[in-house]
C-alpha positions as CSV (number, residue, x, y, z in Angstrom):
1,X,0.0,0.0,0.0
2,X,1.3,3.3,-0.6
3,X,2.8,5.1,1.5
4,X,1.1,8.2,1.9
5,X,-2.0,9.9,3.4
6,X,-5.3,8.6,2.1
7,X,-8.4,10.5,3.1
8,X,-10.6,7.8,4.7
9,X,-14.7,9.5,4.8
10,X,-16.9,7.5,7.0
11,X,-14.0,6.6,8.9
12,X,-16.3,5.6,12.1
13,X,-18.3,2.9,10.3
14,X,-17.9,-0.9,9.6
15,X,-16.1,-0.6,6.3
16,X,-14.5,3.0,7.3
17,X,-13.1,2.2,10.2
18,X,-11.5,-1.4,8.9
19,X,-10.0,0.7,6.1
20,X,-8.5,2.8,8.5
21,X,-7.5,0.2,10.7
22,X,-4.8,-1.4,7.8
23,X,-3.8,2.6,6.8
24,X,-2.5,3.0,9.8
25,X,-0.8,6.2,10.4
26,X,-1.4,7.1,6.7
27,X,-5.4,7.5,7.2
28,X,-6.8,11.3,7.0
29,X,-9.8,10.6,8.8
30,X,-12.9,13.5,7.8
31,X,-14.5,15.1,10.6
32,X,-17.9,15.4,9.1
33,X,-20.7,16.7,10.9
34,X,-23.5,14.7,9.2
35,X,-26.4,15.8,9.1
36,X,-26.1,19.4,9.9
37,X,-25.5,22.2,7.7
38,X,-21.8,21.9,8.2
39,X,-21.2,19.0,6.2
40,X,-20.4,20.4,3.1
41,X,-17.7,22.6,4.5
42,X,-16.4,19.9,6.8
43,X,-16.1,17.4,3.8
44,X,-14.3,20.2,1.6
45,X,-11.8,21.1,4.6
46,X,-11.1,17.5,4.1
47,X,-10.7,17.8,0.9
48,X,-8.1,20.5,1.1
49,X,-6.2,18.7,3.8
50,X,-5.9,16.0,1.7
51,X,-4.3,17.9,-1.2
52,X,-2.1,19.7,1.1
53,X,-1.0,16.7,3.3
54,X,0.3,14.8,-0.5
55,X,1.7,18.0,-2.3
56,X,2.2,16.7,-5.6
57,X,2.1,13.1,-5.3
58,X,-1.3,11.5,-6.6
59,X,-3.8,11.6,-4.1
60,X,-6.3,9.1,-3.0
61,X,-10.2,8.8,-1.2
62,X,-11.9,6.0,0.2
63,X,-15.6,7.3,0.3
64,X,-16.8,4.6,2.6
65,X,-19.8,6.6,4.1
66,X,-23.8,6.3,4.2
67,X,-25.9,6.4,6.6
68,X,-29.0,5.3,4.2
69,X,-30.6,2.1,4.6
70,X,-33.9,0.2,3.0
71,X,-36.6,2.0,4.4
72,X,-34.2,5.4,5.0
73,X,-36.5,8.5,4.1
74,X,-36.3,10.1,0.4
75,X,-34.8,13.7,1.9
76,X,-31.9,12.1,3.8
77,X,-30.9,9.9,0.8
78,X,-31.1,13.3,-1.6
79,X,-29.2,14.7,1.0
80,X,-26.6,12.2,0.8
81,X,-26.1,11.9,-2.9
82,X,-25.4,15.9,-2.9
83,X,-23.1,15.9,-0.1
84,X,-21.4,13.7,-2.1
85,X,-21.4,15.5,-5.4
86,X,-20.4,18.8,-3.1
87,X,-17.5,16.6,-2.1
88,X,-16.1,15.4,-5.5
89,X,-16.8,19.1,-7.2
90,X,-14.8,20.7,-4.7
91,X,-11.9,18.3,-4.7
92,X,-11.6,18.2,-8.4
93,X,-11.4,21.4,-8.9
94,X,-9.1,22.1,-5.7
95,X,-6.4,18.8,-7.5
96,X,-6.7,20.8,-10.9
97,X,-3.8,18.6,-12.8
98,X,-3.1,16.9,-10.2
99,X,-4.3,12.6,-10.4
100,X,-6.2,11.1,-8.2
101,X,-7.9,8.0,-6.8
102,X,-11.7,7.7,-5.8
103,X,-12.8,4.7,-4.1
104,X,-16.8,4.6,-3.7
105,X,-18.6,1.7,-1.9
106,X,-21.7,1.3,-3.0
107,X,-24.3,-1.8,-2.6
108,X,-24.3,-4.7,-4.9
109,X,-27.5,-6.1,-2.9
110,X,-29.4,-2.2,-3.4
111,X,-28.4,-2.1,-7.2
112,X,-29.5,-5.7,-7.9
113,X,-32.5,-5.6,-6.3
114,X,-34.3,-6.0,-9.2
115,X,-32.1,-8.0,-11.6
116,X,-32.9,-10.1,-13.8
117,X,-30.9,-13.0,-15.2
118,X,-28.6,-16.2,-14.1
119,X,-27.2,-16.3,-10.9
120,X,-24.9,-15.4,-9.2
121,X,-25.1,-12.2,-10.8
122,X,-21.7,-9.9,-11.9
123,X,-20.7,-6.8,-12.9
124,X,-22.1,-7.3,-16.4
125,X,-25.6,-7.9,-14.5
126,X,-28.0,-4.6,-15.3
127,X,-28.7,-2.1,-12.1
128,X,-32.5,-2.5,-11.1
129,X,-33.1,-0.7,-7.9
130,X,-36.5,-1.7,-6.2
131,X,-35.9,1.0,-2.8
132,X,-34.8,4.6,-2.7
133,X,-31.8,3.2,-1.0
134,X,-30.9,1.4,-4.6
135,X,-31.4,4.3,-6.3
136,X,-29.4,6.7,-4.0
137,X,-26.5,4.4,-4.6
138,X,-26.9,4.2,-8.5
139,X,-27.1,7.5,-8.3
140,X,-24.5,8.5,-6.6
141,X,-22.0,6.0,-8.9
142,X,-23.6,8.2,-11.7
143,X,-22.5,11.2,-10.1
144,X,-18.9,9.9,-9.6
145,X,-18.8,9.0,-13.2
146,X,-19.7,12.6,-14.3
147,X,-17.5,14.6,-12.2
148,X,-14.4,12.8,-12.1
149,X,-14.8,11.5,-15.9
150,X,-15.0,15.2,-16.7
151,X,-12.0,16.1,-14.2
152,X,-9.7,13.4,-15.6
153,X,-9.8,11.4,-12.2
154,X,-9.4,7.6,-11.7
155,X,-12.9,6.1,-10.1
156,X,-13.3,2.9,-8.7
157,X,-16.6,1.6,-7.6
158,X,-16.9,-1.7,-5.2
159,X,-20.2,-3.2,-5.2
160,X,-20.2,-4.6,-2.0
161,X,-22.0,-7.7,-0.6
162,X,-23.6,-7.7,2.6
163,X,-21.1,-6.9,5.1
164,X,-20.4,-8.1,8.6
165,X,-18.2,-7.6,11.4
166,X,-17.2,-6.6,15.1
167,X,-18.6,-3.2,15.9
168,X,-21.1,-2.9,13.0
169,X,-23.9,0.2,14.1
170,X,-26.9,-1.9,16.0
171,X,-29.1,1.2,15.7
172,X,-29.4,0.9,11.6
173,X,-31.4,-2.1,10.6
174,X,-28.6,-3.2,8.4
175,X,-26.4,-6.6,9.4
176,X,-28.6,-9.9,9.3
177,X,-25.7,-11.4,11.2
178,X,-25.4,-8.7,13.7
179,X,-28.4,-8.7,15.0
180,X,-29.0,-12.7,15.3
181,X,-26.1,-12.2,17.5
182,X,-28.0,-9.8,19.6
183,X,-30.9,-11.9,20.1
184,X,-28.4,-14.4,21.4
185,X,-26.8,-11.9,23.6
186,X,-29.8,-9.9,24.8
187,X,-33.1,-12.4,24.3
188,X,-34.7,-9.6,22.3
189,X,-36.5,-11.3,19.0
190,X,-35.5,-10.3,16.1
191,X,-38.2,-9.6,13.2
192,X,-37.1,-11.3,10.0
193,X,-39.7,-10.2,7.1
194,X,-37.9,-12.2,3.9
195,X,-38.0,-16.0,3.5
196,X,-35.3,-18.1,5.3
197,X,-34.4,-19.7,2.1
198,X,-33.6,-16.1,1.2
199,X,-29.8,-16.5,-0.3
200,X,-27.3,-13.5,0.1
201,X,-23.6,-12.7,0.3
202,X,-21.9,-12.3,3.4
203,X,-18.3,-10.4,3.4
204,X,-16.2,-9.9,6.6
205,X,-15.4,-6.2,6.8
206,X,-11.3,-6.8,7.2
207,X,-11.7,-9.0,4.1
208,X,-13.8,-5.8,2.0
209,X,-10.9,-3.4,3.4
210,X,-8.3,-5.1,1.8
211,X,-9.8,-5.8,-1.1
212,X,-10.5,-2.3,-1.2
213,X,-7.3,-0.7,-0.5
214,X,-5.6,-3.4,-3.3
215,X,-8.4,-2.6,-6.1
216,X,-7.5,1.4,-5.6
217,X,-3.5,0.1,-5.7
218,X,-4.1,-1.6,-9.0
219,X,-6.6,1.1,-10.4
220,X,-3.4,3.7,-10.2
221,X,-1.0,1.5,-11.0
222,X,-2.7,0.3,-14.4
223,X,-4.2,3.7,-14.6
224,X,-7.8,2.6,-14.9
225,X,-10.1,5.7,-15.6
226,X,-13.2,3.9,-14.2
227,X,-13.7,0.5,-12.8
228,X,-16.8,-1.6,-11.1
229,X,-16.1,-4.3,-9.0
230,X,-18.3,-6.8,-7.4
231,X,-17.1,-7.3,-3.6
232,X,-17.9,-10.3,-2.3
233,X,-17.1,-13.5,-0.9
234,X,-18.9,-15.5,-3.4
235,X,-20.6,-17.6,-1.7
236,X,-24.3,-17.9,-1.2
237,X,-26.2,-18.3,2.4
238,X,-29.8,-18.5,3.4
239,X,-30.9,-17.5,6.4
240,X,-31.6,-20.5,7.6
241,X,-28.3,-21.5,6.8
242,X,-26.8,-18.8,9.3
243,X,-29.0,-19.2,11.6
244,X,-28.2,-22.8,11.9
245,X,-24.1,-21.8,12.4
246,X,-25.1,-19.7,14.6
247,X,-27.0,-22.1,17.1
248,X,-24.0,-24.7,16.5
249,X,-21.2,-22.0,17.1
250,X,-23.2,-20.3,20.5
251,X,-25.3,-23.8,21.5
252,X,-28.5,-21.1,21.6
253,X,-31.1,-20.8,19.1
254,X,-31.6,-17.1,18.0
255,X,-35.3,-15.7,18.8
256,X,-36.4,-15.0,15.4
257,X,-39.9,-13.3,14.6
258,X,-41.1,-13.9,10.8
259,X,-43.3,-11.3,10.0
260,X,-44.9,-9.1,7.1
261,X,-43.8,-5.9,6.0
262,X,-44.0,-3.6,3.1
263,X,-39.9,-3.6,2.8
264,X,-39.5,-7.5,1.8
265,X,-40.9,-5.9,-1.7
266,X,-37.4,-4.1,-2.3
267,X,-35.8,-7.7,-1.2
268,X,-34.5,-10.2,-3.7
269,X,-34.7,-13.9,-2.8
270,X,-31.7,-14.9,-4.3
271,X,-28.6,-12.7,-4.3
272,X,-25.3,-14.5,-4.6
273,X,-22.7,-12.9,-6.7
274,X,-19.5,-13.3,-8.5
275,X,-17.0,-10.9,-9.8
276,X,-15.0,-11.3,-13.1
277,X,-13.1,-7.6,-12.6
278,X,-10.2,-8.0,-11.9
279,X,-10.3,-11.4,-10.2
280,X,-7.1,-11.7,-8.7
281,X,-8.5,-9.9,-6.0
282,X,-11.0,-11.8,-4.8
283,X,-8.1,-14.0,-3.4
284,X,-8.2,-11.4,0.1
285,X,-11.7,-12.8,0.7
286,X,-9.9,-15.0,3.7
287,X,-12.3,-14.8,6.4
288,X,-14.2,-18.7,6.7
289,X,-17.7,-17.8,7.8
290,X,-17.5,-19.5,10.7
291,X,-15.0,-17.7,11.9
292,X,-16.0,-14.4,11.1
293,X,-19.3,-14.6,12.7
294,X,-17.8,-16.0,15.7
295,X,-16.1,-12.9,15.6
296,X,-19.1,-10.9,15.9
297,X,-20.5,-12.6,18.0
298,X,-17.7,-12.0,20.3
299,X,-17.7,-8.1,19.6
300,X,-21.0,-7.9,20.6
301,X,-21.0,-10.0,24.2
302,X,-17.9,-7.4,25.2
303,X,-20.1,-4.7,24.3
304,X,-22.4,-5.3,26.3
305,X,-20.5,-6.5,29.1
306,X,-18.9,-2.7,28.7
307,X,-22.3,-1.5,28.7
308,X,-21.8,0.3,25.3
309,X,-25.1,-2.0,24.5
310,X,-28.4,-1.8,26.3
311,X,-30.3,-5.4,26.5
C-alpha cells in the first residue's frame, strides 16, 4: 500500500473504520458533521487537507460513508447523494492537474434488487433498484462517473455484498448477522420479514478493506479511468443456513420473529454474486464464515459486558 496519506470518509463505520485500521498512520480521517448544515464545508476542509498533506504526489479517497438504509426517508438519501457531489466538485477542482484516486462503496444487494438473469449475478448484470436506498447508490455511482470523468480522475466503484463484522452500528437495521447475534446476547427477537431460504452474500469487513485498499493500488498502477467491481465473498447463504451456524457456534437458538412488512418488496430472494473484474483480488476474501461470525459474535457479548449496549 502506498505510503502516503489517504483521506478515509466514513471513517467511524464498519467498512470505514476497517479501512483505517490497515492505513495506519497514513489515514486522514474526515471530521464530518452529518447531518447538519456543516457538512459540506467539513467534507471540503477534508478535501483540502488532503491535497495539502500529498503535495504533488497523486492523491487518494476512500468514500466509505452512508448512513442510508432500506426503508431510509427520500430527503436524507437526496441529502446524501449531494453531499457527495459537493465533495467530488470541490476536490476536483481544488487537484486541478493533479491525479487522483476515488474509491466509492456502493451496494451490490441495493443495485440488484431487481435484476434479472442467471445467478450469481456480476458486474455485467444490469442495475434495477426496487428501494430509494438502490437508487441513491446508483445514483450516486452516476454522479462519480460525471464529475471525475470530466475532471480526468481515476474512479473505482466496489459493489459490495452484505457486510459483517465486530462493531457494525446496532441502531441501523442493516447486518442480518449482527443482529442474530443480539438476540443471542440480549433475548430480544429479532423480526425477520424475507423468507429463510432467502440467499445473500456475506463479506467480513477486514476481508472488503483489503480488497478495497488493493483494487484502488491496482486502479493507479494500471491507470484505470473507471472500474466496477463486485465485492464479495462468493458464496451464497440462506438465512436458515446462518442461523443454523449460529446455534452450532453459540449452542443457543436465535429468537427470530417472521413477520410481514411492506420492505420484503425491495428484497430479492436470491442474491449470490461473482465478480469477473479483476479477479485476482477476490483472493483477500480469507475470512471462513465461521469464523467471522464467531467474531461478531464475540464483539457484541464485550459490548455489552462494557455497557456500550443496552439489553
Amino acid at each position: 500500500m502506498a505510503d502516503r496519506p489517504t483521506l478515509v470518509v466514513g471513517s467511524s463505520g464498519l467498512l470505514g473504520s476497517s479501512v483505517s485500521t490497515l492505513l495506519g498512520d497514513r489515514a486522514l480521517r474526515a471530521r464530518v458533521r452529518w447531518s447538519t448544515p456543516d457538512a459540506p464545508g467539513d467534507l471540503a476542509a477534508a478535501a483540502n487537507a488532503l491535497l495539502a498533506s500529498v503535495e504533488d504526489a497523486p492523491w487518494r479517497v476512500m468514500w466509505c460513508a452512508g448512513a442510508g438504509v432500506v426503508g431510509t426517508s427520500q430527503e436524507a438519501l437526496d441529502r446524501e447523494v449531494e453531499e457527495f457531489a459537493g465533495f467530488l466538485e470541490h476536490l476536483t477542482a481544488a487537484a486541478g492537474d493533479q491525479r487522483g484516486t476515488v474509491f466509492l462503496a456502493s451496494s451490490a444487494g441495493g443495485l440488484l434488487a431487481g435484476a434479472d438473469g442467471p445467478r450469481p449475478f456480476t458486474e455485467a448484470t444490469e442495475p434495477a433498484p426496487l428501494a430509494p436506498y438502490g437508487h441513491a447508490k446508483l445514483a450516486m455511482e452516476q454522479v462519480a462517473t460525471r464529475i471525475l470523468g470530466d475532471a480526468h480522475q481515476r474512479l473505482a466503484i466496489g459493489r459490495i455484498a452484505n457486510l459483517y463484522g465486530p462493531g457494525q452500528n446496532l441502531a441501523k437495521m442493516q447486518g442480518l448477522i449482527s443482529h442474530l447475534g443480539r438476540t443471542l446476547v440480549s433475548g430480544s427477537p429479532l423480526g425477520v420479514y424475507v423468507p429463510i431460504d432467502t440467499i445473500r452474500d456475506y463479506l467480513y469487513a477486514d476481508d472488503c478493506a483489503a480488497m478495497a485498499l488493493v483494487f484502488v493500488e491496482t486502479a493507479e498502477e494500471r491507470d484505470l479511468a473507471h472500474t466496477t467491481k463486485i465485492l464479495a465473498s462468493g458464496n451464497g447463504v440462506t438465512i436458515g443456513e446462518l442461523i443454523g451456524l449460529l446455534r452450532h457456534l453459540t449452542k443457543r437458538k436465535p429468537h427470530v420473529i417472521y413477520a410481514a412488512s411492506k420492505l420484503a418488496s425491495a428484497q430479492s430472494s436470491d442474491l449470490r454474486l461473482r465478480s469477473m473484474v479483476l479477479p485476482e483480488l477476490n483472493a483477500y476474501a480469507t475470512t471462513p464464515l465461521p469464523v467471522g461470525v464467531s467474531a461478531t459474535v464475540e464483539g457484541i457479548l464485550r459490548q455489552f459486558r462494557e455497557g456500550e449496549l443496552a439489553s
